[in-house]
KEKE-3310 file (N, C-alpha, C; in steps of 0.2 Angstrom, whole numbers, plus 5000, padded with zeros to 4 digits):
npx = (5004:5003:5010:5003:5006:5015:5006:5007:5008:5009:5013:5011:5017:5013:5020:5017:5020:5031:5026:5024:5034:5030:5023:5034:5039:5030:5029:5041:5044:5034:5039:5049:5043:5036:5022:5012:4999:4989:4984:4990:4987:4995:4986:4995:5001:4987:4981:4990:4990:4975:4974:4982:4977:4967:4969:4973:4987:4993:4987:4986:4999:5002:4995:4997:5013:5014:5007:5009:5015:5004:4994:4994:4987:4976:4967:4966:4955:4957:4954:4952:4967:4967:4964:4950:4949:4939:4941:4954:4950:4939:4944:4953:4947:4940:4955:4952:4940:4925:4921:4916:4925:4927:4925:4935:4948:4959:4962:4961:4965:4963:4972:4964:4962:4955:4946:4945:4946:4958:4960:4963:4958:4951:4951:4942:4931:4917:4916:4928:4934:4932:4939:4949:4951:4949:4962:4970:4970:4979:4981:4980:4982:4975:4957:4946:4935:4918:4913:4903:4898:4908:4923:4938:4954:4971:4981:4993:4996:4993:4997:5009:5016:5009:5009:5001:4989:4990:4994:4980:4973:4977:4988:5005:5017:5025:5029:5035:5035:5044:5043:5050:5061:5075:5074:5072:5079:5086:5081:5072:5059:5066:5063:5070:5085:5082:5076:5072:5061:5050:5038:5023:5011:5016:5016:5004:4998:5005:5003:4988:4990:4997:4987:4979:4983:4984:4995:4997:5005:5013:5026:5027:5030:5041:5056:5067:5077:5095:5101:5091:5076:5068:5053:5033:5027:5038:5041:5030:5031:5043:5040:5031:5036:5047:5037:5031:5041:5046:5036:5034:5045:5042:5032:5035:5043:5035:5029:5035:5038:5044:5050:5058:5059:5066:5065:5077:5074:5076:5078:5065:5054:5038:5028:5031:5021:5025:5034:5036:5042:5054:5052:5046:5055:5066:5059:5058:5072:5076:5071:5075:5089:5088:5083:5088:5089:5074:5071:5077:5071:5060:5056:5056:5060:5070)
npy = (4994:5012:5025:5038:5057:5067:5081:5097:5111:5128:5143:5159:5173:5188:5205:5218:5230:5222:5211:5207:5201:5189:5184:5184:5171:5161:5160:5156:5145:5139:5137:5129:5118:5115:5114:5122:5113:5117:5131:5144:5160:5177:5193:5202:5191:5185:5191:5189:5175:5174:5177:5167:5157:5157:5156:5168:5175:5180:5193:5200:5201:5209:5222:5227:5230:5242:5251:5268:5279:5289:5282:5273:5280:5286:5273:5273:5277:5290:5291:5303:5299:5285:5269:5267:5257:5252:5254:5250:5237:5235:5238:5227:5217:5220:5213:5200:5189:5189:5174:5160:5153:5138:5135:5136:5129:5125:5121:5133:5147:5159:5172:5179:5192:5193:5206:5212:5197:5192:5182:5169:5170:5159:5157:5147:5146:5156:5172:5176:5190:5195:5189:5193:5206:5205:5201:5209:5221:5232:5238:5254:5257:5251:5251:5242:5226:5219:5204:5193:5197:5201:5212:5213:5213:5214:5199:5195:5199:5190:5178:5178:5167:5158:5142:5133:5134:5132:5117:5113:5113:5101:5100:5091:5093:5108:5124:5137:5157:5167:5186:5196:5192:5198:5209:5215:5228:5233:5243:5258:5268:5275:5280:5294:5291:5285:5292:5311:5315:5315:5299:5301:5297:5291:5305:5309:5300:5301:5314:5315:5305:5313:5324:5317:5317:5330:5335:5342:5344:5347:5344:5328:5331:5333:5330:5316:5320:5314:5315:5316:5309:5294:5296:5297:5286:5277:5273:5266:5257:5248:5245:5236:5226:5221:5214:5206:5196:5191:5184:5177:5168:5161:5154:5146:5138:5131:5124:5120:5122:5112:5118:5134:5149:5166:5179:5192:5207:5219:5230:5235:5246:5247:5254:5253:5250:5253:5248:5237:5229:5225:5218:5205:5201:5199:5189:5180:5177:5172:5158:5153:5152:5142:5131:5118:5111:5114:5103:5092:5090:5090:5080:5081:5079:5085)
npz = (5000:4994:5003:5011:5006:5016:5023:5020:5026:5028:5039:5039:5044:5055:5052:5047:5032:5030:5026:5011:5007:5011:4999:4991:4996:4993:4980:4975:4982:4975:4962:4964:4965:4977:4986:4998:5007:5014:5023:5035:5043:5051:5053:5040:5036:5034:5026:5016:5014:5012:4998:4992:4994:4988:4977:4969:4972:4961:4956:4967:4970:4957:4960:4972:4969:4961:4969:4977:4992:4991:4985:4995:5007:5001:5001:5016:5028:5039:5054:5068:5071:5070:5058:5048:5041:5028:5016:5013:5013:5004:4992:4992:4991:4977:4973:4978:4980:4990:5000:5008:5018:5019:5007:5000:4991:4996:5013:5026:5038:5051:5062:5076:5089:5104:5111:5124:5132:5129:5122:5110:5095:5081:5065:5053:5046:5036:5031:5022:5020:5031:5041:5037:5038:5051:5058:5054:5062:5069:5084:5087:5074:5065:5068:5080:5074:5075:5082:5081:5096:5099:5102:5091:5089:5081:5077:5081:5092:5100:5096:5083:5072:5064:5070:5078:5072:5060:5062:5067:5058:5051:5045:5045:5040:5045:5038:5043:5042:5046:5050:5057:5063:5061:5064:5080:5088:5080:5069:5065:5058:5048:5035:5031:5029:5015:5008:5004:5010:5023:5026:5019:5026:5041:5045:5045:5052:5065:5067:5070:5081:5089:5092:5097:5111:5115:5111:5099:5082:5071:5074:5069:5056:5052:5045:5057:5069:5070:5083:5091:5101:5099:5087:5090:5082:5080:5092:5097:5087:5087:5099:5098:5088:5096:5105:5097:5092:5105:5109:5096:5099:5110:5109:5096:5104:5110:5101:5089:5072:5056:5047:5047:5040:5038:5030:5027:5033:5038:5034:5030:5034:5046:5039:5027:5015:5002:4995:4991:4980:4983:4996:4990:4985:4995:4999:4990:4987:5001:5001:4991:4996:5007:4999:4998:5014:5014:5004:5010:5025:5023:5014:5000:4986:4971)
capx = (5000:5007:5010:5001:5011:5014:5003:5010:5005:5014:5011:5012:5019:5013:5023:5013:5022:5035:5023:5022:5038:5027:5022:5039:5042:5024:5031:5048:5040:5029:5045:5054:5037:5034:5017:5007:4989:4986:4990:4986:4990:4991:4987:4997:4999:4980:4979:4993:4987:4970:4975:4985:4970:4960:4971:4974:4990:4998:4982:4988:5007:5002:4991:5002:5021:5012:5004:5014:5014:4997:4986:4990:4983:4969:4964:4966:4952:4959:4949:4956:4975:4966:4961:4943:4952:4935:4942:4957:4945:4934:4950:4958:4940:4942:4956:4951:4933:4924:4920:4916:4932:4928:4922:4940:4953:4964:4961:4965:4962:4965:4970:4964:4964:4947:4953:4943:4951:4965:4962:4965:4952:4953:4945:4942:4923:4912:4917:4934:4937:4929:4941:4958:4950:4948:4967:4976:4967:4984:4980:4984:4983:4968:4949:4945:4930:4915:4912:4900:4898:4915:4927:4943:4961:4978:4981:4999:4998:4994:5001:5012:5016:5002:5011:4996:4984:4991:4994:4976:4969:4978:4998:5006:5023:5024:5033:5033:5039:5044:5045:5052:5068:5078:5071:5072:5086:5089:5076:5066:5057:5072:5062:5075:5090:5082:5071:5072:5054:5047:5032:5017:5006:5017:5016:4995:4997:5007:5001:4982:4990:5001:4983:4974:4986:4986:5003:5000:5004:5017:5033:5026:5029:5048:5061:5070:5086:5099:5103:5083:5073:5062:5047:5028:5026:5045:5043:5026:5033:5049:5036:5026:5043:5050:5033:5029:5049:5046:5029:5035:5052:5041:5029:5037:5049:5034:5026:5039:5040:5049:5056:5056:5062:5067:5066:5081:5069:5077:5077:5061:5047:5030:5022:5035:5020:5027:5041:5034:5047:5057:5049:5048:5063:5068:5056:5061:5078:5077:5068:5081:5095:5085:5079:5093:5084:5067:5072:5079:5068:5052:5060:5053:5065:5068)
capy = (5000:5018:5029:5044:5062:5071:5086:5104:5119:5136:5147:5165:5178:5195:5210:5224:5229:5217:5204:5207:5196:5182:5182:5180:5166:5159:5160:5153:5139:5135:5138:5124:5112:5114:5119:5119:5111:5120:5140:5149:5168:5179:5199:5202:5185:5180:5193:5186:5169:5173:5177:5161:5151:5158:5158:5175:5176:5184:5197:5203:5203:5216:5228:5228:5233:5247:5256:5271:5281:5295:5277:5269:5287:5287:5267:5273:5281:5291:5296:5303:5296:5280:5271:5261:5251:5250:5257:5247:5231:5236:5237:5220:5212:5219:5207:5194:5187:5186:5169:5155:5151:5134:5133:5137:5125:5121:5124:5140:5149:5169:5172:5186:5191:5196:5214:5210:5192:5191:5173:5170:5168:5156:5160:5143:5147:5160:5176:5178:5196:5197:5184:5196:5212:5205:5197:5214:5225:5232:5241:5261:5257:5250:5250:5236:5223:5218:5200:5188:5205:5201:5217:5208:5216:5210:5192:5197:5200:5182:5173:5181:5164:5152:5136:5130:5134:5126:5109:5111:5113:5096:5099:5087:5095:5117:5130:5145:5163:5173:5192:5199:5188:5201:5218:5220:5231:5235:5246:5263:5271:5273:5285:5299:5288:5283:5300:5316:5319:5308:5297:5307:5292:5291:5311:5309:5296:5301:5319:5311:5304:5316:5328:5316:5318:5334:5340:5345:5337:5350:5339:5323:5331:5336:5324:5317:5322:5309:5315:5314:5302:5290:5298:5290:5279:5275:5270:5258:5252:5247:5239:5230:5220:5216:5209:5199:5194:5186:5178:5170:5163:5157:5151:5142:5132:5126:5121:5121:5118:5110:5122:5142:5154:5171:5184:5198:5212:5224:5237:5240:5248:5245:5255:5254:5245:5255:5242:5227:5223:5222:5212:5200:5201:5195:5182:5173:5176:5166:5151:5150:5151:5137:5127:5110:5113:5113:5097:5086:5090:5089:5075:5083:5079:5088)
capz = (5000:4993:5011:5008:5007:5022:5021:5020:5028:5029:5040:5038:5053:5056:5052:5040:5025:5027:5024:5005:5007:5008:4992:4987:4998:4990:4974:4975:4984:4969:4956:4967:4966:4984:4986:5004:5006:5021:5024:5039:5043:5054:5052:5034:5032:5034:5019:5008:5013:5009:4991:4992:4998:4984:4967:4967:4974:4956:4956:4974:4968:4954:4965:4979:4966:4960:4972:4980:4997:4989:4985:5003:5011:5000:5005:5024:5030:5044:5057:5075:5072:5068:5052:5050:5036:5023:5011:5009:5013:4998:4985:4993:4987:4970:4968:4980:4981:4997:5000:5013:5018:5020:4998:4997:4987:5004:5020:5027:5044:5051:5067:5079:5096:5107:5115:5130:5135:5129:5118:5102:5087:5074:5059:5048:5042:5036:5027:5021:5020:5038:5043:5035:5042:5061:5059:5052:5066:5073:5089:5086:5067:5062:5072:5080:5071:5080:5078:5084:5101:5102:5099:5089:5083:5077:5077:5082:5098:5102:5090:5076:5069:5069:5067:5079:5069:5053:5061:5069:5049:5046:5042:5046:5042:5044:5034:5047:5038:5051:5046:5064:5066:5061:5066:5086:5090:5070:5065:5067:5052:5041:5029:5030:5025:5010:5004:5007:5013:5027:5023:5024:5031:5044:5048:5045:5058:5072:5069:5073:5090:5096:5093:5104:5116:5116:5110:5091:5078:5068:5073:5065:5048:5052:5046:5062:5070:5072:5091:5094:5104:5094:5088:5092:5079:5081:5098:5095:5080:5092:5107:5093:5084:5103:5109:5095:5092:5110:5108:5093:5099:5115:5104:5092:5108:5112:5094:5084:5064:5053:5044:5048:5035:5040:5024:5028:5031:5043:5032:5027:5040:5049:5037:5020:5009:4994:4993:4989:4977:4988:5000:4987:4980:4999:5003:4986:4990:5008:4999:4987:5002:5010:4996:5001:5018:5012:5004:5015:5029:5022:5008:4994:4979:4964)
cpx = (5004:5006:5009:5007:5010:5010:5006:5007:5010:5009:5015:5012:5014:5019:5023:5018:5026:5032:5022:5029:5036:5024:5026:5041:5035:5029:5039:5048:5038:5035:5048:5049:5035:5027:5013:5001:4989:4988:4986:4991:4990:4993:4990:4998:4994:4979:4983:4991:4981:4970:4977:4981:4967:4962:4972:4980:4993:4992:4986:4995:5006:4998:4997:5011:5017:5007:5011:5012:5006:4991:4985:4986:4978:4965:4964:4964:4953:4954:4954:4963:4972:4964:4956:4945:4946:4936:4950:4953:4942:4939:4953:4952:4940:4948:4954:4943:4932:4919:4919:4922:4932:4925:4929:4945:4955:4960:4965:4962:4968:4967:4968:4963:4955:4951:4952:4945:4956:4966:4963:4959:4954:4949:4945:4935:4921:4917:4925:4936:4935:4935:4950:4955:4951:4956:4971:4974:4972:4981:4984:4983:4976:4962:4948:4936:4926:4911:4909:4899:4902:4921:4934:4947:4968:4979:4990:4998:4995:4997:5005:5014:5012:5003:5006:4992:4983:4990:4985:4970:4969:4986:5000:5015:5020:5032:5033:5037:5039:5047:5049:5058:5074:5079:5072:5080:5089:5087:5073:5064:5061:5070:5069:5082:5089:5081:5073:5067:5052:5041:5027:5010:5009:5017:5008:4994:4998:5005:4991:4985:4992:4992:4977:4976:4986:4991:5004:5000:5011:5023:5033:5029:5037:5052:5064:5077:5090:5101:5096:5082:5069:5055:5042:5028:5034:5044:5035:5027:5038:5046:5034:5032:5044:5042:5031:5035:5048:5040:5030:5041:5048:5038:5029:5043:5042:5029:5031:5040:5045:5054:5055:5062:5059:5070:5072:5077:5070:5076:5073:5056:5042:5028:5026:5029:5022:5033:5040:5038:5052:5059:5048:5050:5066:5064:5058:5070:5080:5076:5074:5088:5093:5082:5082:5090:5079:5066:5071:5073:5061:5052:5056:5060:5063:5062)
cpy = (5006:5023:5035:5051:5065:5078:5090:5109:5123:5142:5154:5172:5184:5199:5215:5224:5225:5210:5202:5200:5189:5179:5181:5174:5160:5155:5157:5147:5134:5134:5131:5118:5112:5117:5115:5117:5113:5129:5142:5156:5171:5188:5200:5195:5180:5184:5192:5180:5168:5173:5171:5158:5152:5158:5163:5179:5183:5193:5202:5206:5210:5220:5232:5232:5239:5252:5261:5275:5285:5290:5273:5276:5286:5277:5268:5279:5285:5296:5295:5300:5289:5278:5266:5256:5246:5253:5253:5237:5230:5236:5232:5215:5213:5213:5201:5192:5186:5182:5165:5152:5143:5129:5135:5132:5122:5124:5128:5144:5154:5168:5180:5187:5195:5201:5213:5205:5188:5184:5176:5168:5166:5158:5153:5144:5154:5165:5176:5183:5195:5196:5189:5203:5212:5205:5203:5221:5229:5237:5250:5262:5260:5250:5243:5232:5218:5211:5197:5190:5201:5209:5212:5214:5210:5204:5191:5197:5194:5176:5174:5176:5159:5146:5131:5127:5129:5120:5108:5109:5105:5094:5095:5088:5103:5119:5137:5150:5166:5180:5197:5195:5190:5211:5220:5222:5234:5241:5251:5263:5271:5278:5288:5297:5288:5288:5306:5321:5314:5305:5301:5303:5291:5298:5312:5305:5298:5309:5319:5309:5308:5322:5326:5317:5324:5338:5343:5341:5341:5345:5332:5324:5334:5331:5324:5317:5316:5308:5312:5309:5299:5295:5293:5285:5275:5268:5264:5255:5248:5239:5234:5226:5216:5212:5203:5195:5189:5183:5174:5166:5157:5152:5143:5134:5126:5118:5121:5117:5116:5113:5129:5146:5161:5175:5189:5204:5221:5231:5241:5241:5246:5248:5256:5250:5245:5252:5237:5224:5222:5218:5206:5196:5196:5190:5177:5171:5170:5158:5147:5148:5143:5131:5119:5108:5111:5104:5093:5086:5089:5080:5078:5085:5083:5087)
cpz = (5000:5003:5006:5011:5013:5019:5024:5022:5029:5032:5042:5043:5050:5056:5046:5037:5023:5025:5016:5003:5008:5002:4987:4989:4995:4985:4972:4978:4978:4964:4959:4969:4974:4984:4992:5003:5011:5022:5030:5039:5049:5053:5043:5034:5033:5028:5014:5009:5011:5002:4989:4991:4991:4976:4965:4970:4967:4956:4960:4971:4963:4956:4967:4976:4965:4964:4978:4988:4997:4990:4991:5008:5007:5004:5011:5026:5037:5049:5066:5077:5071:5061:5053:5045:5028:5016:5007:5009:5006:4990:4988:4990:4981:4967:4972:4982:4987:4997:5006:5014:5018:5014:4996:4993:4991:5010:5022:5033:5043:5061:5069:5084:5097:5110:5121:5134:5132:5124:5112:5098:5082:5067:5057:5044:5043:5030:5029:5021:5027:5041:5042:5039:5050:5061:5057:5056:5070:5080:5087:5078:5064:5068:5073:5077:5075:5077:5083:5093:5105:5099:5098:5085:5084:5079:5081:5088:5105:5101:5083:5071:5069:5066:5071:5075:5063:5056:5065:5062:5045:5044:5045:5045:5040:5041:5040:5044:5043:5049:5050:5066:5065:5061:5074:5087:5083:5069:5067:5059:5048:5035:5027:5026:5018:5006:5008:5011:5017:5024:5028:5027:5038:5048:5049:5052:5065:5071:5073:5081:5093:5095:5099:5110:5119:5115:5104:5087:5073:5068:5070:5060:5045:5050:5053:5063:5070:5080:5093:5095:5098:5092:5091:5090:5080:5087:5097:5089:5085:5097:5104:5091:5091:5107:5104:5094:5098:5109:5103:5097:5107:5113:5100:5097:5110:5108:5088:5074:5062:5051:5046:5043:5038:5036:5028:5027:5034:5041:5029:5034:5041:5042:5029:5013:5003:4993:4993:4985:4980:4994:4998:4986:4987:5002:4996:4987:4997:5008:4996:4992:5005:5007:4997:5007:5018:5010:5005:5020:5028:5015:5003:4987:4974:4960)
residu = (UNK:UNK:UNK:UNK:UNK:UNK:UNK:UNK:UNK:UNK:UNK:UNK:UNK:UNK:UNK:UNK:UNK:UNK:UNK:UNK:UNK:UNK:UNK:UNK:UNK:UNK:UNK:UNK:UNK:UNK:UNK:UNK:UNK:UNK:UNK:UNK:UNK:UNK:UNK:UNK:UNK:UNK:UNK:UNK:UNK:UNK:UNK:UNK:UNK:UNK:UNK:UNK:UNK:UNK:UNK:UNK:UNK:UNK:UNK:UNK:UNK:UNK:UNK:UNK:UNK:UNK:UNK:UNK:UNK:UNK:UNK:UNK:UNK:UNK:UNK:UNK:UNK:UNK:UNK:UNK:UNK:UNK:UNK:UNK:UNK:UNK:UNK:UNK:UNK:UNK:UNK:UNK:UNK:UNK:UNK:UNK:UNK:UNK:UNK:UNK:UNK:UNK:UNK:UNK:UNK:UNK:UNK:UNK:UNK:UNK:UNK:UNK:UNK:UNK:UNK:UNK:UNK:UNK:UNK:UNK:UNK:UNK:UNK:UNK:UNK:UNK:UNK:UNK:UNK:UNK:UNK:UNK:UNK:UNK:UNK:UNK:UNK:UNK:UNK:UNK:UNK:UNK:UNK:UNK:UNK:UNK:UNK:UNK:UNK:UNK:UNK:UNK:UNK:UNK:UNK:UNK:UNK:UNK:UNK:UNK:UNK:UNK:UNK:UNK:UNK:UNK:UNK:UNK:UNK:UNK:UNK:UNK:UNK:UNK:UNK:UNK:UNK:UNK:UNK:UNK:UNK:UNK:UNK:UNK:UNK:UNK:UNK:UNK:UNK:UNK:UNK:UNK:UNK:UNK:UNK:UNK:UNK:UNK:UNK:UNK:UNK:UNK:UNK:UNK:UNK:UNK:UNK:UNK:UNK:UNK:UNK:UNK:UNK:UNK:UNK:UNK:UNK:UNK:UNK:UNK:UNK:UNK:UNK:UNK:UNK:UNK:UNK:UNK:UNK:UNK:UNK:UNK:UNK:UNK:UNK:UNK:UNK:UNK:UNK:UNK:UNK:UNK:UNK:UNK:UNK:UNK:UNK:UNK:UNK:UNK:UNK:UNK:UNK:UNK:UNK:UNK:UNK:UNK:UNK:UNK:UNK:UNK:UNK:UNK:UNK:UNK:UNK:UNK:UNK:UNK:UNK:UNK:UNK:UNK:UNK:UNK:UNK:UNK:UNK:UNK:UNK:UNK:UNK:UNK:UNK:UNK:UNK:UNK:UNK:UNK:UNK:UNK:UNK:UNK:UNK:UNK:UNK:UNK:UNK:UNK:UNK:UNK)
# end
């Protein structure tokens, strides 16, 4: 009797715009015949994995290379330093269909956190876009989504790699991508190095919080000094990497995957979506580094 293949799942970290680097790790997978039957996600990658999950993975890839820092500020409805997030919902439906997640092709789950008790939420059924909207709710970012009169945001701040979730879909061997394995202690915004103009979704934003705080919002829109303290988004950009950086590494000691690939990303930002090919460019790059790896460990031959 043939012994049946082990089943593959990959599952997909949290870590906004750098997560477009899953879609290189996707795709360099597929070039090298590996391809998962199982995907979970969590946050950015419940939204590259939703693409994944639905066949629209290349859809996503061409939106996402060609949108600049003017068409992420019009997708993000900003209200009080915050954004409600329907408007880039409503263009990620354009390429991705909202579906029953579980008339999908593979199995596929979302994670995301209740704000009130602290658990985690799985998504495997019902609405798909619902399921990416709860999962990419970052606290301070996005608003959070009221789901079955449960209040629900980021799936990160449970679970930033949900190598659980995968083997609870089915896998039987895991891929986990982790996009924060080389960011704590590396990384502020970084704008200024590269441009001469800071991002103005980042000046829209922190000049929104520092207004509810009270203190203004004019220095948001300043490039910053090299002596200066971290600005606001600096500093919860900073708390956000070091707490999910330790929730995964705790995470993972105590579910650990097969394999973990860890894209080189440290040099793009929380909020750099407008670099997706470079995101890419490094998650197909890590595959390729890792592909004898991949191999062996999972026995998948040439």
């Amino acid at each position: 009797m043939q012994q049946r293949q082990p089943r593959l799942g990959v599952a997909l970290g949290s870590g906004s715009a750098r997560g477009w680097a899953h879609i290189g790790v996707l795709k360099a997978l597929a070039q090298a015949g590996i391809v998962p039957d199982i995907v979970a996600g969590t946050s950015i990658g419940a939204l590259v994995g939703a693409a994944y999950a639905s066949d629209r993975l290349e859809r996503l890839e061409e939106w996402v290379t060609q949108i600049d820092w003017w068409e992420i500020i019009r997708y993000m409805d900003l209200r009080m330093g915050g954004v409600e997030g329907e408007r880039l919902m409503r263009a990620f439906s354009e390429r991705v269909e909202d579906v029953p997640i579980e008339t999908l092709s593979r199995p596929f789950g979302a994670v995301a956190t209740d704000l009130y008790t602290g658990r985690e939420v799985w998504f495997q059924e019902g609405s798909l876009l619902e399921a990416v909207r709860a999962s990419i709710a970052l606290p301070g970012l996005f608003s959070p989504v009221q789901y079955r009169e449960r209040w629900l945001v980021d799936g990160g701040l449970v679970d930033p790699l949900p190598v659980s979730l995968c083997r609870a879909l089915g896998a039987d061997q895991v891929i986990a991508v982790n996009l924060n394995g080389d960011i704590v202690g590396r990384h502020f915004s970084g704008r200024v190095s590269r441009r001469t103009l800071p991002n103005p979704l980042l000046a829209r934003l922190s000049a929104g919080w520092q207004a509810m705080l009270g203190n203004g919002g004019s220095a948001a829109e300043k490039p910053p000094v090299a002596d200066e303290p971290p600005g606001l988004f600096d500093v919860m950009a900073g708390a956000i990497n070091i707490m999910q950086d330790r929730i995964t590494r705790t995470r993972m000691a105590g579910d650990p995957p097969d394999v973990v690939l860890a894209p080189r990303l440290a040099h793009l930002g929380l909020m750099d979506f407008d670099h997706a090919d470079e995101a890419i460019a490094a998650g197909m790059e890590c595959v390729r580094l890792h592909l004898p790896l991949l191999r062996d460990v999972l026995d998948r031959p040439e």
